[in-house]
N, C-alpha and C positions, 0 to 999 in steps of 0.2 A: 775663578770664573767658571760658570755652570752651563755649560751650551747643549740645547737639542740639534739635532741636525737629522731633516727628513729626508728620505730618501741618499742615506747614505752607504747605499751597499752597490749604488750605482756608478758609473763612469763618473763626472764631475763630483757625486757628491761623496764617493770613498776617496779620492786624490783631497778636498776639503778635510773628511774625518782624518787621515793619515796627517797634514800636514797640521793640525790643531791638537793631535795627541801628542805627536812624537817631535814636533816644533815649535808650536808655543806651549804644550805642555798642559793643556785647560782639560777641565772632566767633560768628556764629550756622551752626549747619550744618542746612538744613532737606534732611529724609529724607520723601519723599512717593512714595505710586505712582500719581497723578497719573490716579486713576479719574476718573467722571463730575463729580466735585465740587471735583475738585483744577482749580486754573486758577493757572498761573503768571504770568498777566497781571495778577494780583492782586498781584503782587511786581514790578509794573514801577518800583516806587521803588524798589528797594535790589539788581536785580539785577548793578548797575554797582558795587555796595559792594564797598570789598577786604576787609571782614569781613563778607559773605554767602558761601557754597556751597550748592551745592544738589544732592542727590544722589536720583536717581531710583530708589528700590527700595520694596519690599515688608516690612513690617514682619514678616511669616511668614517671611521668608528666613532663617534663622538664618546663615546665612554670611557673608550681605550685612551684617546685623546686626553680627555681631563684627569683620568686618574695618574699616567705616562706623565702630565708636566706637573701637576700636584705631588706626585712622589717626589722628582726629581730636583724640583724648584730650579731652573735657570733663569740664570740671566740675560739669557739670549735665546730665542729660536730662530735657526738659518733654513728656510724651507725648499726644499730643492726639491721634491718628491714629482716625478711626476712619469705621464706617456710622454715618449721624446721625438719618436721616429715618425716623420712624415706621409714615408709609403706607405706604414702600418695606420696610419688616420685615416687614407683614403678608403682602404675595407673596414676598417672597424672603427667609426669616429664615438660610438657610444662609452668605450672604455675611456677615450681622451676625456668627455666631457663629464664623466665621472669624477675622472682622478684630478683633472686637473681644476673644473671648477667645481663640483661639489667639494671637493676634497680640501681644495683650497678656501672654500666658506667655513666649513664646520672646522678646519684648524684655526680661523681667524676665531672663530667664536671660543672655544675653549681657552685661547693664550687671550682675545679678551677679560674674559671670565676670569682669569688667575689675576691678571696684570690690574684689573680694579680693584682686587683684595691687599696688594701690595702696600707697604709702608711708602711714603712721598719719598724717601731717598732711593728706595727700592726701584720703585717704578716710576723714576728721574732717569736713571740707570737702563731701564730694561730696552731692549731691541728685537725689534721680528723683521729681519731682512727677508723678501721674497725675492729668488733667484729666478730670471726668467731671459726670454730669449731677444735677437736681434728681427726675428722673422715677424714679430707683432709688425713691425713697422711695412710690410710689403716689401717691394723690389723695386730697386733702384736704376737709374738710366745709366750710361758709360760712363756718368760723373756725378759727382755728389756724395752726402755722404748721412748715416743714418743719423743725428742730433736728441739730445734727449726731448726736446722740444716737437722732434720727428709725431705728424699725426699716424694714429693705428690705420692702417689698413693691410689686416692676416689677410691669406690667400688659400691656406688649407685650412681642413677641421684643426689639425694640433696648434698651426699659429693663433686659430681663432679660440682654444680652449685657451693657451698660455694668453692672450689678448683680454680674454675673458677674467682670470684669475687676475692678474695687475691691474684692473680695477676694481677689483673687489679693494684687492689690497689698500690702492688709495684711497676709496671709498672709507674702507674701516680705520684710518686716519683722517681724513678729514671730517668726518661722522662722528666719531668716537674718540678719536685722540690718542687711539692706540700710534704708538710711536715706529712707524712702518718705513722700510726703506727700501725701495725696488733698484733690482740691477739688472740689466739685459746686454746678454754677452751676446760676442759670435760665434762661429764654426767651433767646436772645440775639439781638441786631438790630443794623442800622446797615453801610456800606459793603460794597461784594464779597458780598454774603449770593449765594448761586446761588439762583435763581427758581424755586425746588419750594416753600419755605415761606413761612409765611402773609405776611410783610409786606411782602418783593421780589415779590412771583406779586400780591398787591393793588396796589401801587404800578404794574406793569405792566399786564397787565390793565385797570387802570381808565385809564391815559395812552392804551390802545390803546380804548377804548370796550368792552370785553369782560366777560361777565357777571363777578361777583366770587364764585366759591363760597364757603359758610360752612356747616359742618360742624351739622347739629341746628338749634338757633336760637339758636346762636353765644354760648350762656350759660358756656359751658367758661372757665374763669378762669386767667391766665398771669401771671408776677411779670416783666417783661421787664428786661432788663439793656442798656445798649449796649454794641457787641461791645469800644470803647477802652477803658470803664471796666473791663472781664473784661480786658484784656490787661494795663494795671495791678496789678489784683490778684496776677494769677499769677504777674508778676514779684516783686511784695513776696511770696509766701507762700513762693516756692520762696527766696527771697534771705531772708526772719526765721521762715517760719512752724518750726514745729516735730517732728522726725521719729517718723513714727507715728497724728500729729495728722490731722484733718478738717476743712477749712474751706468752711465753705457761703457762695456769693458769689449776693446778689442787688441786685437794685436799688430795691427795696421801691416796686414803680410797677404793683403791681394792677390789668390791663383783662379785661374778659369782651371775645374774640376778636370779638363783632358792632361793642363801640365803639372796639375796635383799629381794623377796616375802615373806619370812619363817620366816625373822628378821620382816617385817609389820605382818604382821598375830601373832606375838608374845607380839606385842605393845598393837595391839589391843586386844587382850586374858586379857594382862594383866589390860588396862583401863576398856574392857568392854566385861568380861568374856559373852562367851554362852555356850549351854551346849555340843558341838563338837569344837574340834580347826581349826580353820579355814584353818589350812593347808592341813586340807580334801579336802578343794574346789580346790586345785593347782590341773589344767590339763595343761596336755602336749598336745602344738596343731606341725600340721608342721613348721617345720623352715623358717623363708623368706627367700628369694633370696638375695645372696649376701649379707649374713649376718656374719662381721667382727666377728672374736673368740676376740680378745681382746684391747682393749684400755688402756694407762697408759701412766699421761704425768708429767715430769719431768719438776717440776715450781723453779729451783736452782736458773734458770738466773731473775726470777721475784723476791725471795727471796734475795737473794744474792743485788743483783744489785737496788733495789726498798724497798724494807725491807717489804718486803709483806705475814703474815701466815694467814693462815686461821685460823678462829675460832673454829671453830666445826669441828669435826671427824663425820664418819657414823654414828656411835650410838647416839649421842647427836642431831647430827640434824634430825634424823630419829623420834626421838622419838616427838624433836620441830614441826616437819612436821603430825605428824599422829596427834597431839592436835589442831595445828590450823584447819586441815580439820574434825574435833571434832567441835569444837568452833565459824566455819562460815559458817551454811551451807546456807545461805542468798547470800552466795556466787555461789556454786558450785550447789545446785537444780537446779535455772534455767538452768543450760548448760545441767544438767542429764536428764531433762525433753524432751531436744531436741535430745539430744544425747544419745544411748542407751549403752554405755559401751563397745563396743565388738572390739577387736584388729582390726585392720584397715591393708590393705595393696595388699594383695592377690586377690582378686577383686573386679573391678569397685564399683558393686553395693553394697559393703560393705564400703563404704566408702564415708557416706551421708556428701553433706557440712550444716556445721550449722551456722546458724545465730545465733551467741552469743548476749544478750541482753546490751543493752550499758547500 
């Protein structure tokens, strides 16, 4: 089994490349262009694999594109590539609607383009899973829950680029009959996350003694996922789920963002008591724009249909999550060195791009 995977040098999609080379053992070819958020030191486990590649390009390259799945021949592209961070859509939404839909057309078209040339058993066989988010669907009331049947309504530029590329996606399945299958996960956390969002930037921050910003008065509600149990799933959905199908992956572990903070700062007390509890340091700054109250996504039909549960609940992998950024800061310095911690979003000039060190 021949898998591309885009945007694998990022948070979700190097915990994917990691858990496809060195656990089900497939030839993974990971396509990244290795912006601020890409870190291939995130793949220091598998870049000695003789089924890892890694190919430096731009999902907008359309040349790069066909020659990258023509060399490679997969059986699979899992397309993760994409701008993720919300604050950073608010000042820059050009680069979202770049990457995320241009980027996302011209790869439809290229894995088109192969996937017509295919022999009938071949391309019976083939899959292009498009990985995408829970925030296409808007925000939710104090009840209820997001369904894959959930109508789109994004709220920022990034939900409305990710909004935008899922249907394309569907589009070039129903259109074409490219054989496409959309996931839209929630919140996700746990190892490699880069330190713009909220639970690496809390986790930091509070080990450095440094205020902990919280957005309003941190009542905004997240469904969080850990990032193993999402790498999981999107192996089972692209290997059983169904072409055409939509599968919503959550982890049904509901926090309002202040007891997200309150619960890290408790972790850390307990590992590595100081002489104040760090929940001193929680400031309330203003709330962003277009900032959803809540998120919660109903994974019955991935469960049900795929036999799919997650591992870990909050507390177990929160605690998994505050030990490894404990345990590798070999990892995470260098990005702290360039990057200074401070919530991003509200303006331009706060919101320096970094050059993450490969």
């Amino acid at each position: 089994m021949r898998v591309i995977v885009t945007g694998g040098a990022g948070f979700i999609g190097s915990a994917l490349v990691r858990y496809l080379v060195l656990e089900r053992q497939l030839t993974v070819l990971n396509i990244d262009a290795l912006t601020y958020a890409g870190c291939r030191a995130s793949l220091r486990d598998v870049e000695t694999s003789e089924n890892y590649f890694f190919l430096h390009a731009n999902i907008c390259d359309r040349v790069a594109m066909d020659k990258a799945i023509s060399d490679f021949q997969p059986d699979r592209v899992m397309h993760l590539a994409a701008e993720s961070h919300v604050d950073r859509s608010i000042t820059g939404a050009a680069d979202f609607i770049q990457t995320n839909v241009v980027g996302s057309f011209v790869l439809l078209e290229a894995v088109r383009e192969y996937w017509s040339k295919l022999d009938e058993p071949a391309k019976s066989g083939f899959r292009f899973l498009h990985v995408s988010t829970d925030e296409v669907y808007g925000s939710l009331g104090e009840e209820g829950l997001f369904h894959e049947d959930t109508a789109y309504d994004p709220s920022s530029p990034y939900s409305a680029s990710k909004a935008a590329s899922d249907h394309l996606a569907k589009a070039w399945h129903r259109t074409y009959g490219l054989p496409v299958i959309v996931s839209n996960c929630s919140n996700n956390y746990g190892p490699y996350h880069f330190p713009e969002k909220l639970i690496p930037l809390t986790i930091l921050n509070a080990l450095m003694g440094k205020k902990l910003p919280v957005y309003g008065q941190g009542t905004n509600v997240r469904d969080w996922l850990y990032v193993e149990d999402h790498a999981r799933a999107l192996d089972l959905i692209v290997s059983k789920g169904r072409p055409g199908e939509t599968y919503n992956v959550g982890g049904r572990n509901e926090r309002r963002n202040i007891d997200v903070v309150r619960g890290i700062c408790r972790v850390l007390d307990d590992l590595l008591p100081e002489n104040e509890p760090r929940e001193n340091l929680i400031e309330f700054v203003e709330d962003r724009p277009g900032h959803d109250a809540r998120y919660a996504i109903d994974a019955t039909k991935l469960e049900n249909e795929l036999g799919w549960r997650a591992l870990e609940n909050f507390d177990s992998g929160i605690i998994k999550t505050v030990k490894w950024y404990l345990a590798n800061q070999w990892w995470w310095k260098p990005l702290r060195e360039k990057y200074d911690g401070a919530r991003l979003g509200l303006e331009v000039e706060h919101s320096p791009v970094v050059q993450v060190p490969e």
